[in-house]
MIDOSE-1310 file (N, C-alpha, C; in nm, 2 decimals, decimal comma, always signed):
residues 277
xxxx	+9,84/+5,55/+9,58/+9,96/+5,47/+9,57/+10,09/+5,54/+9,60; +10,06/+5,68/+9,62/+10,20/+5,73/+9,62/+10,18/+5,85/+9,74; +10,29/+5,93/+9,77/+10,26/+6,08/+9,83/+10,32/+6,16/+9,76; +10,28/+6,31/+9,78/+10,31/+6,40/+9,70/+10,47/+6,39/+9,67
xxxx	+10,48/+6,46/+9,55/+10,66/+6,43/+9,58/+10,71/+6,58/+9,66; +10,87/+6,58/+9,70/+10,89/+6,70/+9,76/+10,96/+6,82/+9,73; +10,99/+6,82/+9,60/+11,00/+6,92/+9,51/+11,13/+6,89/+9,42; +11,18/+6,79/+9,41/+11,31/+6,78/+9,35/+11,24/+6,66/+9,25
xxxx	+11,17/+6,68/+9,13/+11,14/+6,63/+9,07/+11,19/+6,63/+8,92; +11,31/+6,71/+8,90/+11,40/+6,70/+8,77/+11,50/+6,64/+8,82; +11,54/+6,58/+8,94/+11,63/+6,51/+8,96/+11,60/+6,38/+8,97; +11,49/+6,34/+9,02/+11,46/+6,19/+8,98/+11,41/+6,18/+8,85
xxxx	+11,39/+6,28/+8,78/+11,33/+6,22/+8,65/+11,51/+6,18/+8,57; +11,57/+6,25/+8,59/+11,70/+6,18/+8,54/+11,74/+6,02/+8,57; +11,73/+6,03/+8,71/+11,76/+5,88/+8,70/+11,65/+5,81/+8,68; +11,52/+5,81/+8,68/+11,44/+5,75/+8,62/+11,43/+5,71/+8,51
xxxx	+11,45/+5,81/+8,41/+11,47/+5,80/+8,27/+11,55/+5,69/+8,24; +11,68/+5,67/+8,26/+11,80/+5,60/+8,27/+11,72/+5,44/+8,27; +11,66/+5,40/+8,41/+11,58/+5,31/+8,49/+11,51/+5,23/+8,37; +11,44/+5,33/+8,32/+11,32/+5,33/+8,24/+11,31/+5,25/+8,12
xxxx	+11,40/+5,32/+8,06/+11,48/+5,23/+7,93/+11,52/+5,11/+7,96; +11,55/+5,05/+8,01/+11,63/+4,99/+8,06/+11,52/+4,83/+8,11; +11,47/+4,91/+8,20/+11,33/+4,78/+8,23/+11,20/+4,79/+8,16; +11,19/+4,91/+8,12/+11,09/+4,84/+8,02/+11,11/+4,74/+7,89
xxxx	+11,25/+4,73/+7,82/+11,29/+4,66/+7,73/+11,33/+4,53/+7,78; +11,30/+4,49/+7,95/+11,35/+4,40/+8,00/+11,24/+4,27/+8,02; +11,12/+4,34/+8,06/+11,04/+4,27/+8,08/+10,87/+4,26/+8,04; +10,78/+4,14/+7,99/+10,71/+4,13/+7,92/+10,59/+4,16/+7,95
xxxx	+10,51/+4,16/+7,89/+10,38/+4,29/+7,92/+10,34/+4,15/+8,01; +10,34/+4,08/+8,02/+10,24/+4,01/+8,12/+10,34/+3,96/+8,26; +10,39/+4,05/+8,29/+10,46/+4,00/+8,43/+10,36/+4,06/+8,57; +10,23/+4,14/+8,56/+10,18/+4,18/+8,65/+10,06/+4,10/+8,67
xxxx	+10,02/+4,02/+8,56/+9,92/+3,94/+8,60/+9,93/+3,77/+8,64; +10,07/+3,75/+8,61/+10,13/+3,62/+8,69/+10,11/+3,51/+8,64; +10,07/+3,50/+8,50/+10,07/+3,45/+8,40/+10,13/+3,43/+8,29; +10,19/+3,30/+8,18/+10,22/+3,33/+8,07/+10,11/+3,28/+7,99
xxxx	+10,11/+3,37/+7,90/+9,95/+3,31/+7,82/+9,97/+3,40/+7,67; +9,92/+3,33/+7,60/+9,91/+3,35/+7,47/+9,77/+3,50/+7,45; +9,80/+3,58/+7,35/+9,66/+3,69/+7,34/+9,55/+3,63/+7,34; +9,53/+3,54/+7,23/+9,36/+3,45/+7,26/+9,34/+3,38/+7,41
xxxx	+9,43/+3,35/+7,48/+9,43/+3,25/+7,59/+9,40/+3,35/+7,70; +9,42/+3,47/+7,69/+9,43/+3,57/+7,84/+9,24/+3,63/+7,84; +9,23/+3,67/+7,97/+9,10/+3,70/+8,04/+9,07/+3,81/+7,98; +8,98/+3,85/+7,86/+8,97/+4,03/+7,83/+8,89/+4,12/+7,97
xxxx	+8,85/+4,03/+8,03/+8,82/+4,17/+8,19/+8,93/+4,15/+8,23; +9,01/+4,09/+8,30/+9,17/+4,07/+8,34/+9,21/+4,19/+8,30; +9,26/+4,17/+8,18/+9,31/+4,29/+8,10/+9,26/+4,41/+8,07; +9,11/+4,39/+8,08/+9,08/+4,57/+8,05/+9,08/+4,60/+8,21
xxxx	+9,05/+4,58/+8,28/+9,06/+4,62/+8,43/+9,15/+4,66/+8,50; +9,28/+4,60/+8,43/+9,36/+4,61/+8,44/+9,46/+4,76/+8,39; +9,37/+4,77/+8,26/+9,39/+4,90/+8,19/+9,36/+4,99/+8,26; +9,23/+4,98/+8,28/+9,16/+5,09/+8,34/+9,27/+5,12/+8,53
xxxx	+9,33/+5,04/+8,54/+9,36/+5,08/+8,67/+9,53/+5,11/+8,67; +9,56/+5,09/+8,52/+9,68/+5,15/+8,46/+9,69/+5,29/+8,43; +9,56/+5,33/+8,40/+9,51/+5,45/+8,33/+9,48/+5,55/+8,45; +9,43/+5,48/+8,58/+9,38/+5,60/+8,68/+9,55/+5,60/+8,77
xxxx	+9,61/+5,49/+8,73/+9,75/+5,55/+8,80/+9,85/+5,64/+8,75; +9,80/+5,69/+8,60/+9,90/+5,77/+8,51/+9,82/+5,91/+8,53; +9,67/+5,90/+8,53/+9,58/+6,04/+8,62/+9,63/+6,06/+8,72; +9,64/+6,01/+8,83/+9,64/+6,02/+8,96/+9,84/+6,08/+8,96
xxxx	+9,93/+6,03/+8,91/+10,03/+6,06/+8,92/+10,06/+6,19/+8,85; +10,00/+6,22/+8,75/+9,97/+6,36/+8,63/+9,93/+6,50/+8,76; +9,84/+6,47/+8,82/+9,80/+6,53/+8,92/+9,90/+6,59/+9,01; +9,93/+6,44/+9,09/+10,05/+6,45/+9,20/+10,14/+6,54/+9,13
xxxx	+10,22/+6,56/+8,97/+10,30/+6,60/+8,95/+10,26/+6,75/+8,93; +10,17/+6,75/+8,88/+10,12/+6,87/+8,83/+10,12/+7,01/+8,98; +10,08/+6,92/+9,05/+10,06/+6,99/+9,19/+10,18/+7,05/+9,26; +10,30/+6,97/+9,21/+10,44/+6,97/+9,20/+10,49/+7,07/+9,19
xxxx	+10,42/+7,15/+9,07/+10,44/+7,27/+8,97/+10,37/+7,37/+9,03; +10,27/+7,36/+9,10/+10,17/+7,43/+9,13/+10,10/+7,50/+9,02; +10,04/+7,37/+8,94/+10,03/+7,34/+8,83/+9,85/+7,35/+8,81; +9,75/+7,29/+8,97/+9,66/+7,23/+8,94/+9,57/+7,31/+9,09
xxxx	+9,48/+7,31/+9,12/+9,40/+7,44/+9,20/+9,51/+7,37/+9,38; +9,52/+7,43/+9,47/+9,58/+7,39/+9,59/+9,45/+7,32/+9,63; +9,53/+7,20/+9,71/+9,43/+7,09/+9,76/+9,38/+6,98/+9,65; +9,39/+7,00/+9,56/+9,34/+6,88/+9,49/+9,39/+6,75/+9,50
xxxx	+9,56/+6,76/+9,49/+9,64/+6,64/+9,53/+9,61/+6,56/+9,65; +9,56/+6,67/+9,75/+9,56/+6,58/+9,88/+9,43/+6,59/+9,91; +9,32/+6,60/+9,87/+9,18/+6,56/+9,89/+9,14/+6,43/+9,91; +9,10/+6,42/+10,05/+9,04/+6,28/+10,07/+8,96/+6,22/+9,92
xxxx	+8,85/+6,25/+9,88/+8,88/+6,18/+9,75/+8,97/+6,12/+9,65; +9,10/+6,24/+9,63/+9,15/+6,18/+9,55/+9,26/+6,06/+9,60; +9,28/+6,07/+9,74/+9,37/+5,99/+9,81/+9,31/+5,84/+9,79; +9,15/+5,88/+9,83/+9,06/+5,74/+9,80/+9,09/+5,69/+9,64
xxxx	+9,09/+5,78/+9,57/+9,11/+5,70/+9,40/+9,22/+5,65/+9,42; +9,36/+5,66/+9,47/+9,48/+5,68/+9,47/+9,48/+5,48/+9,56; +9,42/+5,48/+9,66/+9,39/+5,35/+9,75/+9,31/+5,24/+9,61; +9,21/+5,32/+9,60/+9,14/+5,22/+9,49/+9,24/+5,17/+9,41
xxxx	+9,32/+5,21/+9,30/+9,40/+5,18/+9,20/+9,48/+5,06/+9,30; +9,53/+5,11/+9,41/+9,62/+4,98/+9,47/+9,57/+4,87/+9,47; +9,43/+4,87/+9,56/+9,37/+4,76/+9,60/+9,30/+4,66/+9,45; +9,34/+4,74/+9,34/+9,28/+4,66/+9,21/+9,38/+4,57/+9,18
xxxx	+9,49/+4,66/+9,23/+9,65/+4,57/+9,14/+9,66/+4,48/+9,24; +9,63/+4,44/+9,36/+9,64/+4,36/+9,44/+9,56/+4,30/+9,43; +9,38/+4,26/+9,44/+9,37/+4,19/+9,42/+9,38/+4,11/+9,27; +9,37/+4,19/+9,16/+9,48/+4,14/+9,04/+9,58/+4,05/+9,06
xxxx	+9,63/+4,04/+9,17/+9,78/+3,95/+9,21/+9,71/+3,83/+9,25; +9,61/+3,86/+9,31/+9,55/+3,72/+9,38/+9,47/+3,63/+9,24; +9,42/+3,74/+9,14/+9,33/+3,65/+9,06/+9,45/+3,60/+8,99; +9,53/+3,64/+8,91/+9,63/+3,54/+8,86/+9,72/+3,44/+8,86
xxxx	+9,76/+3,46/+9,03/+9,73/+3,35/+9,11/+9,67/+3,22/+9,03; +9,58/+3,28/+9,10/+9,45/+3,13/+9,06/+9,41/+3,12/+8,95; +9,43/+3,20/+8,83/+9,42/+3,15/+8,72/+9,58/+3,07/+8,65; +9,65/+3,13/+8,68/+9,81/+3,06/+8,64/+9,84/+2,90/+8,68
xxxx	+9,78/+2,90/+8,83/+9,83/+2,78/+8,85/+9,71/+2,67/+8,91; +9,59/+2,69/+8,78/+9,48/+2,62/+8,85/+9,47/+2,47/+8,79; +9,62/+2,41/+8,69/+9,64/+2,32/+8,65/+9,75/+2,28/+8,66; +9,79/+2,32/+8,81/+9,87/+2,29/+8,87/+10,00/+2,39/+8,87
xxxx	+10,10/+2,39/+9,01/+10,17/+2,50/+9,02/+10,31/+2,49/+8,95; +10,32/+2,59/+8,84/+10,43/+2,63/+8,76/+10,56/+2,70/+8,80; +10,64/+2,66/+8,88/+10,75/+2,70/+8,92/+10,84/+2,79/+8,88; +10,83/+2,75/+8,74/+10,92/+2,83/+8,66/+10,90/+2,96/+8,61
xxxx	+10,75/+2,98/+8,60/+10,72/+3,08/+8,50/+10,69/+3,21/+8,63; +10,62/+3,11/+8,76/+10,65/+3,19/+8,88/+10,76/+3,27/+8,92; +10,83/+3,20/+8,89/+10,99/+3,25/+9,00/+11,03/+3,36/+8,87; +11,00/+3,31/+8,74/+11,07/+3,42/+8,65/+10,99/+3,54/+8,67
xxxx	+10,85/+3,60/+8,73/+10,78/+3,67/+8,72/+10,78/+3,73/+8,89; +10,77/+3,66/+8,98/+10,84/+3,73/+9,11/+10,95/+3,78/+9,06; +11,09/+3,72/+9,05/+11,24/+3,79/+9,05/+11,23/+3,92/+8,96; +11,20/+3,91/+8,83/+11,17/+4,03/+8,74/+11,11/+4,16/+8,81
xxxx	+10,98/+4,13/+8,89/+10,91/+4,23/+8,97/+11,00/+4,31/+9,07; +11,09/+4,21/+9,20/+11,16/+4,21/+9,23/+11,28/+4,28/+9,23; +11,31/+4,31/+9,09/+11,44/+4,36/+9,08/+11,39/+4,50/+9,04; +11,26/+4,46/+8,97/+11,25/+4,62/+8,93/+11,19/+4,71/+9,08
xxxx	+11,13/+4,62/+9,14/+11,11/+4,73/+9,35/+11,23/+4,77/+9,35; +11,33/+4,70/+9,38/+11,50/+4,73/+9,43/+11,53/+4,84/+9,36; +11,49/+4,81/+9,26/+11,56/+4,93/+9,13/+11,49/+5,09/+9,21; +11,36/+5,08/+9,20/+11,30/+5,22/+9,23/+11,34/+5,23/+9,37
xxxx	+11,34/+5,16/+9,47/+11,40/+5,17/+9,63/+11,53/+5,25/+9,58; +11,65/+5,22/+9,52/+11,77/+5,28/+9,51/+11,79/+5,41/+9,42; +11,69/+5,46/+9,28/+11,66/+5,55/+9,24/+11,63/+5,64/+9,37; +11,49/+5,61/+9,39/+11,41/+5,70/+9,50/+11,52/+5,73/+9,63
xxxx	+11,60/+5,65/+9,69/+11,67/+5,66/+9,75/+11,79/+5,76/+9,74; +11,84/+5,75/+9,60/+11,97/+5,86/+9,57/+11,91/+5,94/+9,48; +11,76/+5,98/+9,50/+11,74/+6,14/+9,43/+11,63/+6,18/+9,54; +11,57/+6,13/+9,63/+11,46/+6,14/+9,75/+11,48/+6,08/+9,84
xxxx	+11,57/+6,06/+9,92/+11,60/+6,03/+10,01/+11,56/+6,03/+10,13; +11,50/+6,13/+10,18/+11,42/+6,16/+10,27/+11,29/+6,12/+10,28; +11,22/+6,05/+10,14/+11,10/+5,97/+10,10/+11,08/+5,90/+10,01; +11,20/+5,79/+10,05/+11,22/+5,69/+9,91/+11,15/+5,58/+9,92
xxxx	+11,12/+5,51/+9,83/+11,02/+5,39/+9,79/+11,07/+5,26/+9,87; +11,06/+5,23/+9,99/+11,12/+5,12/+10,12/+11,00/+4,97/+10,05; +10,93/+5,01/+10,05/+10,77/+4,91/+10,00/+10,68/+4,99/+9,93; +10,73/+4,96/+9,84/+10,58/+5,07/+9,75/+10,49/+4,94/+9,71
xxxx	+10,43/+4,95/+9,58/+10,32/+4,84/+9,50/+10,40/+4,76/+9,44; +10,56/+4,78/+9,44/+10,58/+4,64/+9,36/+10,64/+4,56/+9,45; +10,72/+4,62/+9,57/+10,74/+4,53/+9,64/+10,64/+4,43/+9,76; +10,51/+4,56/+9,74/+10,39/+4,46/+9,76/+10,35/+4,32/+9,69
xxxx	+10,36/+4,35/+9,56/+10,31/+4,25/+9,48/+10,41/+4,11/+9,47; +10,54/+4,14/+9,53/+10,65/+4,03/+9,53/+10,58/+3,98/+9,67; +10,58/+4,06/+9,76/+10,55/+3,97/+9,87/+10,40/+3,91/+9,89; +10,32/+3,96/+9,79/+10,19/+3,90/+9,83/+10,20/+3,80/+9,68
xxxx	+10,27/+3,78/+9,60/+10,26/+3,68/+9,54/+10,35/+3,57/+9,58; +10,46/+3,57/+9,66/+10,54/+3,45/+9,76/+10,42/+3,39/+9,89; +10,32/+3,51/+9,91/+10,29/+3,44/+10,06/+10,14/+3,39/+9,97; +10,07/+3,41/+9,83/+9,93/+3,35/+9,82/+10,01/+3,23/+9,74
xxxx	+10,11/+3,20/+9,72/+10,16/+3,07/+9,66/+10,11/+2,97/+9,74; +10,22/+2,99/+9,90/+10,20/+2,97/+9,94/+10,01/+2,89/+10,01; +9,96/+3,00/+9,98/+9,82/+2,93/+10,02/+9,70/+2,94/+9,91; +9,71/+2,86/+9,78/+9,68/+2,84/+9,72/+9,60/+2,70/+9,72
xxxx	+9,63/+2,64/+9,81/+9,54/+2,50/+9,83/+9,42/+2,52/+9,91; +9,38/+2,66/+9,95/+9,28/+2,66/+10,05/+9,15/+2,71/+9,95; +9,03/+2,68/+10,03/+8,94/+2,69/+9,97/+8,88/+2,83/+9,96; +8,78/+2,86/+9,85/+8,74/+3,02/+9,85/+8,72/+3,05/+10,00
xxxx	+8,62/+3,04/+10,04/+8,59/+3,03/+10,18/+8,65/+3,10/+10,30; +8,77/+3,01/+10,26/+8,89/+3,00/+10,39/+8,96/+3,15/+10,35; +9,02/+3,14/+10,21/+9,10/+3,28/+10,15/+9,01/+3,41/+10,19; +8,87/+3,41/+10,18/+8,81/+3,52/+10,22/+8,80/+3,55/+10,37
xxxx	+8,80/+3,50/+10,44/+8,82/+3,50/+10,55/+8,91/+3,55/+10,64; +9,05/+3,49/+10,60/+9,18/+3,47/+10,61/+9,20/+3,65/+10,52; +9,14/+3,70/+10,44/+9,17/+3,82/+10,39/+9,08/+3,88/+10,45; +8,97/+3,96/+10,53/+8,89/+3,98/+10,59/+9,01/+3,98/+10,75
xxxx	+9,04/+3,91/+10,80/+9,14/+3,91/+10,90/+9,27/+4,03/+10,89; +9,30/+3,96/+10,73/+9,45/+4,04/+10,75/+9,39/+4,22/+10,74; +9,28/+4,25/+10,65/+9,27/+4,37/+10,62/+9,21/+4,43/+10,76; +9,16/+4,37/+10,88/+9,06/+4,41/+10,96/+9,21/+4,43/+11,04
xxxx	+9,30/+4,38/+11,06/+9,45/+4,32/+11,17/+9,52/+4,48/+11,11; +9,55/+4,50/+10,99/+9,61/+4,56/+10,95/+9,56/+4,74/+11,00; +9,44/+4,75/+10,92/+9,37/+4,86/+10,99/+9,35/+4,91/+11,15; +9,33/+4,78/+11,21/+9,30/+4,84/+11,35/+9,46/+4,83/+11,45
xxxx	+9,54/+4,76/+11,38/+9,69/+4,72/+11,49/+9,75/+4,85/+11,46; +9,77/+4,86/+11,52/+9,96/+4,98/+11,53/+9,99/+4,99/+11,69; +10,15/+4,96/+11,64/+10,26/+5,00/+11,75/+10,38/+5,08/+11,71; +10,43/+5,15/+11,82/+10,53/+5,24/+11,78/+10,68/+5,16/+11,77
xxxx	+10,66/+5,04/+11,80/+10,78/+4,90/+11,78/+10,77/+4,90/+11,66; +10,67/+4,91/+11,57/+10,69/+4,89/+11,43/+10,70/+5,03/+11,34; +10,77/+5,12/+11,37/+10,78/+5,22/+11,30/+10,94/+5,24/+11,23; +11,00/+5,17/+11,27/+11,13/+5,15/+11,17/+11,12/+5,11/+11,00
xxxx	+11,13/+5,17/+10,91/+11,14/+5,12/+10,79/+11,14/+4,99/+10,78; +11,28/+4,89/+10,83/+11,32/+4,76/+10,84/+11,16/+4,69/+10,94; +11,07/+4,72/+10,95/+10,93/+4,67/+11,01/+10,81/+4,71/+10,98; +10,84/+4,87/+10,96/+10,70/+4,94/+10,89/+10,63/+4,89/+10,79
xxxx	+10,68/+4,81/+10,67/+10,65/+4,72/+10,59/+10,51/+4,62/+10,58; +10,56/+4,61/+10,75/+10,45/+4,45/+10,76/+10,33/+4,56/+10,78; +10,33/+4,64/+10,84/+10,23/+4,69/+10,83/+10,11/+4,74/+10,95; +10,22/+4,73/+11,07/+10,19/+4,77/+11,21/+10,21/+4,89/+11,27
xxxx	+10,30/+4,92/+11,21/+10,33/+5,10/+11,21/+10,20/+5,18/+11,29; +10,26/+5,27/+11,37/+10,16/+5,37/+11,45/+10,22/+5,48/+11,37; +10,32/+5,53/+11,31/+10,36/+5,66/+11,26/+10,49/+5,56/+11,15; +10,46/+5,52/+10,99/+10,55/+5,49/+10,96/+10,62/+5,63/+10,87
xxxx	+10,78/+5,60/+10,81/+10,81/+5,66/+10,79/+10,79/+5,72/+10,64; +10,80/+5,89/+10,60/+10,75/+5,91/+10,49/+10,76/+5,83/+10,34; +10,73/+5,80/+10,26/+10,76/+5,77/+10,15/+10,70/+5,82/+10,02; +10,74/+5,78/+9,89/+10,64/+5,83/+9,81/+10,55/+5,77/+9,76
xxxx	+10,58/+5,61/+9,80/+10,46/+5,50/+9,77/+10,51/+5,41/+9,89; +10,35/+5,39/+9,96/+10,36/+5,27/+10,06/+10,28/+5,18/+10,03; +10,27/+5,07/+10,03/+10,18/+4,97/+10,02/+10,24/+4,85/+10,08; +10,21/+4,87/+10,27/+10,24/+4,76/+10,36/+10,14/+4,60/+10,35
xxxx	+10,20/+4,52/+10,38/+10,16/+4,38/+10,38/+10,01/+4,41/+10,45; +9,98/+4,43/+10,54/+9,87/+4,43/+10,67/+9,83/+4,55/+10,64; +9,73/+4,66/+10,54/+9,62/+4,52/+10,54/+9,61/+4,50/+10,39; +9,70/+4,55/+10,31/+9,69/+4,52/+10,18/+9,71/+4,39/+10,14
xxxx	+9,77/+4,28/+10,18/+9,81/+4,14/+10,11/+9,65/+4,08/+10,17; +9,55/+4,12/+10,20/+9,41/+4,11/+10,22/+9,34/+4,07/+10,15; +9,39/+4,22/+10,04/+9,32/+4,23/+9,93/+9,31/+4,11/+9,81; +9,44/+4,08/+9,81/+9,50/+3,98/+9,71/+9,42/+3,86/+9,77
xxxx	+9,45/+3,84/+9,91/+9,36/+3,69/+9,94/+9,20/+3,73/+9,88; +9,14/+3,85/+9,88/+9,02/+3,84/+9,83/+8,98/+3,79/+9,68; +9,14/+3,88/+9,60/+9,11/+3,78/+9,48/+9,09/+3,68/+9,45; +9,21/+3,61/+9,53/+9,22/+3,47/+9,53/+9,09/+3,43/+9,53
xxxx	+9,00/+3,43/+9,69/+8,86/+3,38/+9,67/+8,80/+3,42/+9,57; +8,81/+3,53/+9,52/+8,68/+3,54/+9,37/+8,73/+3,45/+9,28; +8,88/+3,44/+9,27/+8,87/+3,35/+9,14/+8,81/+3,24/+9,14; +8,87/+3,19/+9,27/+8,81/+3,02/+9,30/+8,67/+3,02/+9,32
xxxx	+8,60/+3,10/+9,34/+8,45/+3,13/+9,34/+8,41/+3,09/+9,18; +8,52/+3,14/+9,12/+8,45/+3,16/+8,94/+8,36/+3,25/+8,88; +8,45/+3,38/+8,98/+8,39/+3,52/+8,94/+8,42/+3,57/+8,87; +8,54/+3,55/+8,83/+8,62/+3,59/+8,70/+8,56/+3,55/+8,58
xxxx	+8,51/+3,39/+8,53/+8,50/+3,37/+8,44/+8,35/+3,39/+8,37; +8,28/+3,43/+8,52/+8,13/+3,48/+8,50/+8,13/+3,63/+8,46; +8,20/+3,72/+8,48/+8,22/+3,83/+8,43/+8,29/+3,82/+8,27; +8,35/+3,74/+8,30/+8,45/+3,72/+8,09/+8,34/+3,66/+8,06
xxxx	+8,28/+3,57/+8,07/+8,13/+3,60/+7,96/+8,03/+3,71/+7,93; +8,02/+3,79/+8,03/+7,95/+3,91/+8,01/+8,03/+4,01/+7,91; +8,18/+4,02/+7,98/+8,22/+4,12/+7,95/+8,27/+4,10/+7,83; +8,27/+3,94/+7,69/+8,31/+3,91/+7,59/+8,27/+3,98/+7,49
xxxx	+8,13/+4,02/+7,52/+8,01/+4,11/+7,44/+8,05/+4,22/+7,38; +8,16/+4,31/+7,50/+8,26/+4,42/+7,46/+8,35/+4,41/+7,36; +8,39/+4,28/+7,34/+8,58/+4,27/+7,30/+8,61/+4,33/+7,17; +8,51/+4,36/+7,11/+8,54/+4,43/+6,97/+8,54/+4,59/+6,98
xxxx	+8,50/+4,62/+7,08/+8,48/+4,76/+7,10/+8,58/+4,84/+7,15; +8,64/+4,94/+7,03/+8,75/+5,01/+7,03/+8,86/+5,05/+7,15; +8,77/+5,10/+7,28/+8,82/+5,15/+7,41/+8,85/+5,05/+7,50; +8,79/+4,89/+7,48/+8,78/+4,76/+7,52/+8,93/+4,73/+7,48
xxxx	+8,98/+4,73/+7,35/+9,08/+4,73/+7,29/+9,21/+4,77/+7,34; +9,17/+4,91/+7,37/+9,29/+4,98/+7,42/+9,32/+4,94/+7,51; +9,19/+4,94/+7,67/+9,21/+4,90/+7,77/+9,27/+4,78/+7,75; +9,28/+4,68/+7,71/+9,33/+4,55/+7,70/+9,47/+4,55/+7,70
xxxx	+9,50/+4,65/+7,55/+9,61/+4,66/+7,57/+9,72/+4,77/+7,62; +9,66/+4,81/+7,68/+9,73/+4,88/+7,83/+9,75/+4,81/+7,94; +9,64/+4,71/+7,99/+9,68/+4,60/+8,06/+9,78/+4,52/+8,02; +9,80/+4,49/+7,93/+9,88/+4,36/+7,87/+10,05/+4,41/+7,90
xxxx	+10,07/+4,53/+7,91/+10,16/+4,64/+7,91/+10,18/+4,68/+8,05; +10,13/+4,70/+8,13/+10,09/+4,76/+8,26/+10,21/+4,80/+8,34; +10,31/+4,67/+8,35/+10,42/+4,74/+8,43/+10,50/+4,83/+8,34; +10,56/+4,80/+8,17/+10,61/+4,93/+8,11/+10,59/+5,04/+8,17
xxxx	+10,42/+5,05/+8,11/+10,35/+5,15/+8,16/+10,37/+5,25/+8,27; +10,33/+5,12/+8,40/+10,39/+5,16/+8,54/+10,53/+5,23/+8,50; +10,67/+5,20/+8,45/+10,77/+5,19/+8,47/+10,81/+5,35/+8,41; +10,73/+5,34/+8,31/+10,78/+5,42/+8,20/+10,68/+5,60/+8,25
xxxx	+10,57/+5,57/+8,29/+10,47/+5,72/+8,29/+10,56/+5,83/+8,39; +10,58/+5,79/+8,48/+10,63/+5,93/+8,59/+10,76/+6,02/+8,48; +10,87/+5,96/+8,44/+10,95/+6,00/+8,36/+10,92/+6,07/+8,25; +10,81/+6,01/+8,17/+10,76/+6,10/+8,08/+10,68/+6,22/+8,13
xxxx	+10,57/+6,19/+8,22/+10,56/+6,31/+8,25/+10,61/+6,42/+8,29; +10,69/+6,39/+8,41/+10,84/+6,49/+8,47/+10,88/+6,53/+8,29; +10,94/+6,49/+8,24/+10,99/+6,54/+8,11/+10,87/+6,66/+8,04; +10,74/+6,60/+8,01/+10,67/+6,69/+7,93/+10,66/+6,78/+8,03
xxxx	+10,64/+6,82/+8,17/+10,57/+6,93/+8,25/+10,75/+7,01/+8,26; +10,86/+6,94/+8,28/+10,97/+7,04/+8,23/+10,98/+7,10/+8,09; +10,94/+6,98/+8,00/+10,94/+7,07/+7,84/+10,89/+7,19/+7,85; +10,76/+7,21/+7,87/+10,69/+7,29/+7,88/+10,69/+7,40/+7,95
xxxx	+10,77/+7,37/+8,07/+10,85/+7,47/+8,15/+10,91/+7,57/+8,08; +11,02/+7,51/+7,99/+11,14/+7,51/+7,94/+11,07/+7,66/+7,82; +10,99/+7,57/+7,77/+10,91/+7,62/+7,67/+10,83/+7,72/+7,70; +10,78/+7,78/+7,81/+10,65/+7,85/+7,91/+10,53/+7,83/+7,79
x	+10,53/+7,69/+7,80/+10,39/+7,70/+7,76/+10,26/+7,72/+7,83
């Protein structure tokens, strides 16, 4: 979800910090799954899956930072595997975008609770674009995962009336379009986005439309499949179980989470600096 950072990482943790406070007090633990729902009313796989892919993005970033420090063996940060874990965690939170989708508005489409949960998401992209921008400039956050998630929840609104079928398909296209297209027309930031790029420009999180808004149509199909709710009966068996718990509620949390981990860690690996521990 992200690239290494480029060594000025006490300077964005300052304005981060700032950021931090700020939006995590702003917005409610359930803005990433596109729903308003009550604790008994929400999906416990939803949410623990959700954890769990809250949890490998606070690893995966611990790492990147660590490596920062030259903190952690050389090469580990940028090992094809871990790049792959780093892709996985995206492609969970996206299709995540798609399943809540279809669970939010499968009794019809809620305007309101939508638009308050795009704009919120929304504001907090802008936010890190302009952080990232006036402390990393040279590799600032143009489209990372949240401004993925704004645009792949405006465009599966949009196609929400189609059938599993059709969404799998139509995602199967975008991810197959995405992967195999590139031109050097589309390498300007103001285009790299969509996700045609032959060489786009660096950043420290990319997550273009083509072929990731794919992913999210895949969710979409599994919801409307009713794969979700065949898994929440298996996975109900769990719900008492301690680590079930937590994961839940780390999901429930998830963008805080998101909002809040890089800052803390920048702080504890400076503490400790500070400290030579």
């Amino acid at each position: 979800m992200a690239s290494p950072y480029d060594g000025r990482g006490s300077g964005l943790l300052l304005g981060l910090t700032d950021f931090r406070r700020r939006m995590c007090a702003a917005f409610s633990s359930n803005l990433l799954d596109g729903r308003k729902a009550s604790a008994t009313s929400r999906l416990i796989v939803v949410d623990a899956v959700r954890g769990c892919a809250i949890t490998g993005v606070v690893l995966f970033h611990l790492v990147w930072d660590l490596d920062l420090y030259g903190s952690v063996p050389t090469g580990l940060a940028t090992h094809p595997a871990w790049i792959a874990f780093g892709r996985t965690l995206a492609a969970t939170f996206m299709a995540l975008v798609g399943v809540g989708l279809v669970l939010a508005h499968r009794r019809g489409f809620r305007i309101r609770g939508f638009a308050k949960r795009v704009f919120a998401i929304a504001v907090a992209a802008l936010t890190v674009t302009g952080a990232t921008f006036l402390f990393v400039p040279d590799a600032f956050v143009y489209f990372g995962i949240l401004h993925a998630i704004v645009v792949a929840s405006l465009l599966g609104a949009l196609l929400l009336g189609l059938d599993s079928a059709s969404l799998a398909q139509l995602g199967i296209f975008v991810i197959l379009a995405g992967i195999m297209s590139s031109f050097d027309a589309f390498n300007a930031p103001w285009l790299a986005w969509i996700g045609f790029s032959s060489s786009a420009p660096p950043s420290l999180d990319f997550v273009p439309v083509f072929p990731w808004f794919g992913v999210t149509l895949l969710g979409m199909s599994a919801a409307k499949q009713g794969a979700v709710h065949a898994l929440e009966r298996t996975f109900r068996k769990f719900r008492k179980a301690h680590f079930v718990r937590r994961l839940c509620q780390a999901g429930r949390h998830s963008l805080a989470i998101y909002l809040a981990h890089q800052p803390v860690i920048l702080g504890a690996i400076e503490l400790a600096r500070i400290l030579e521990l």
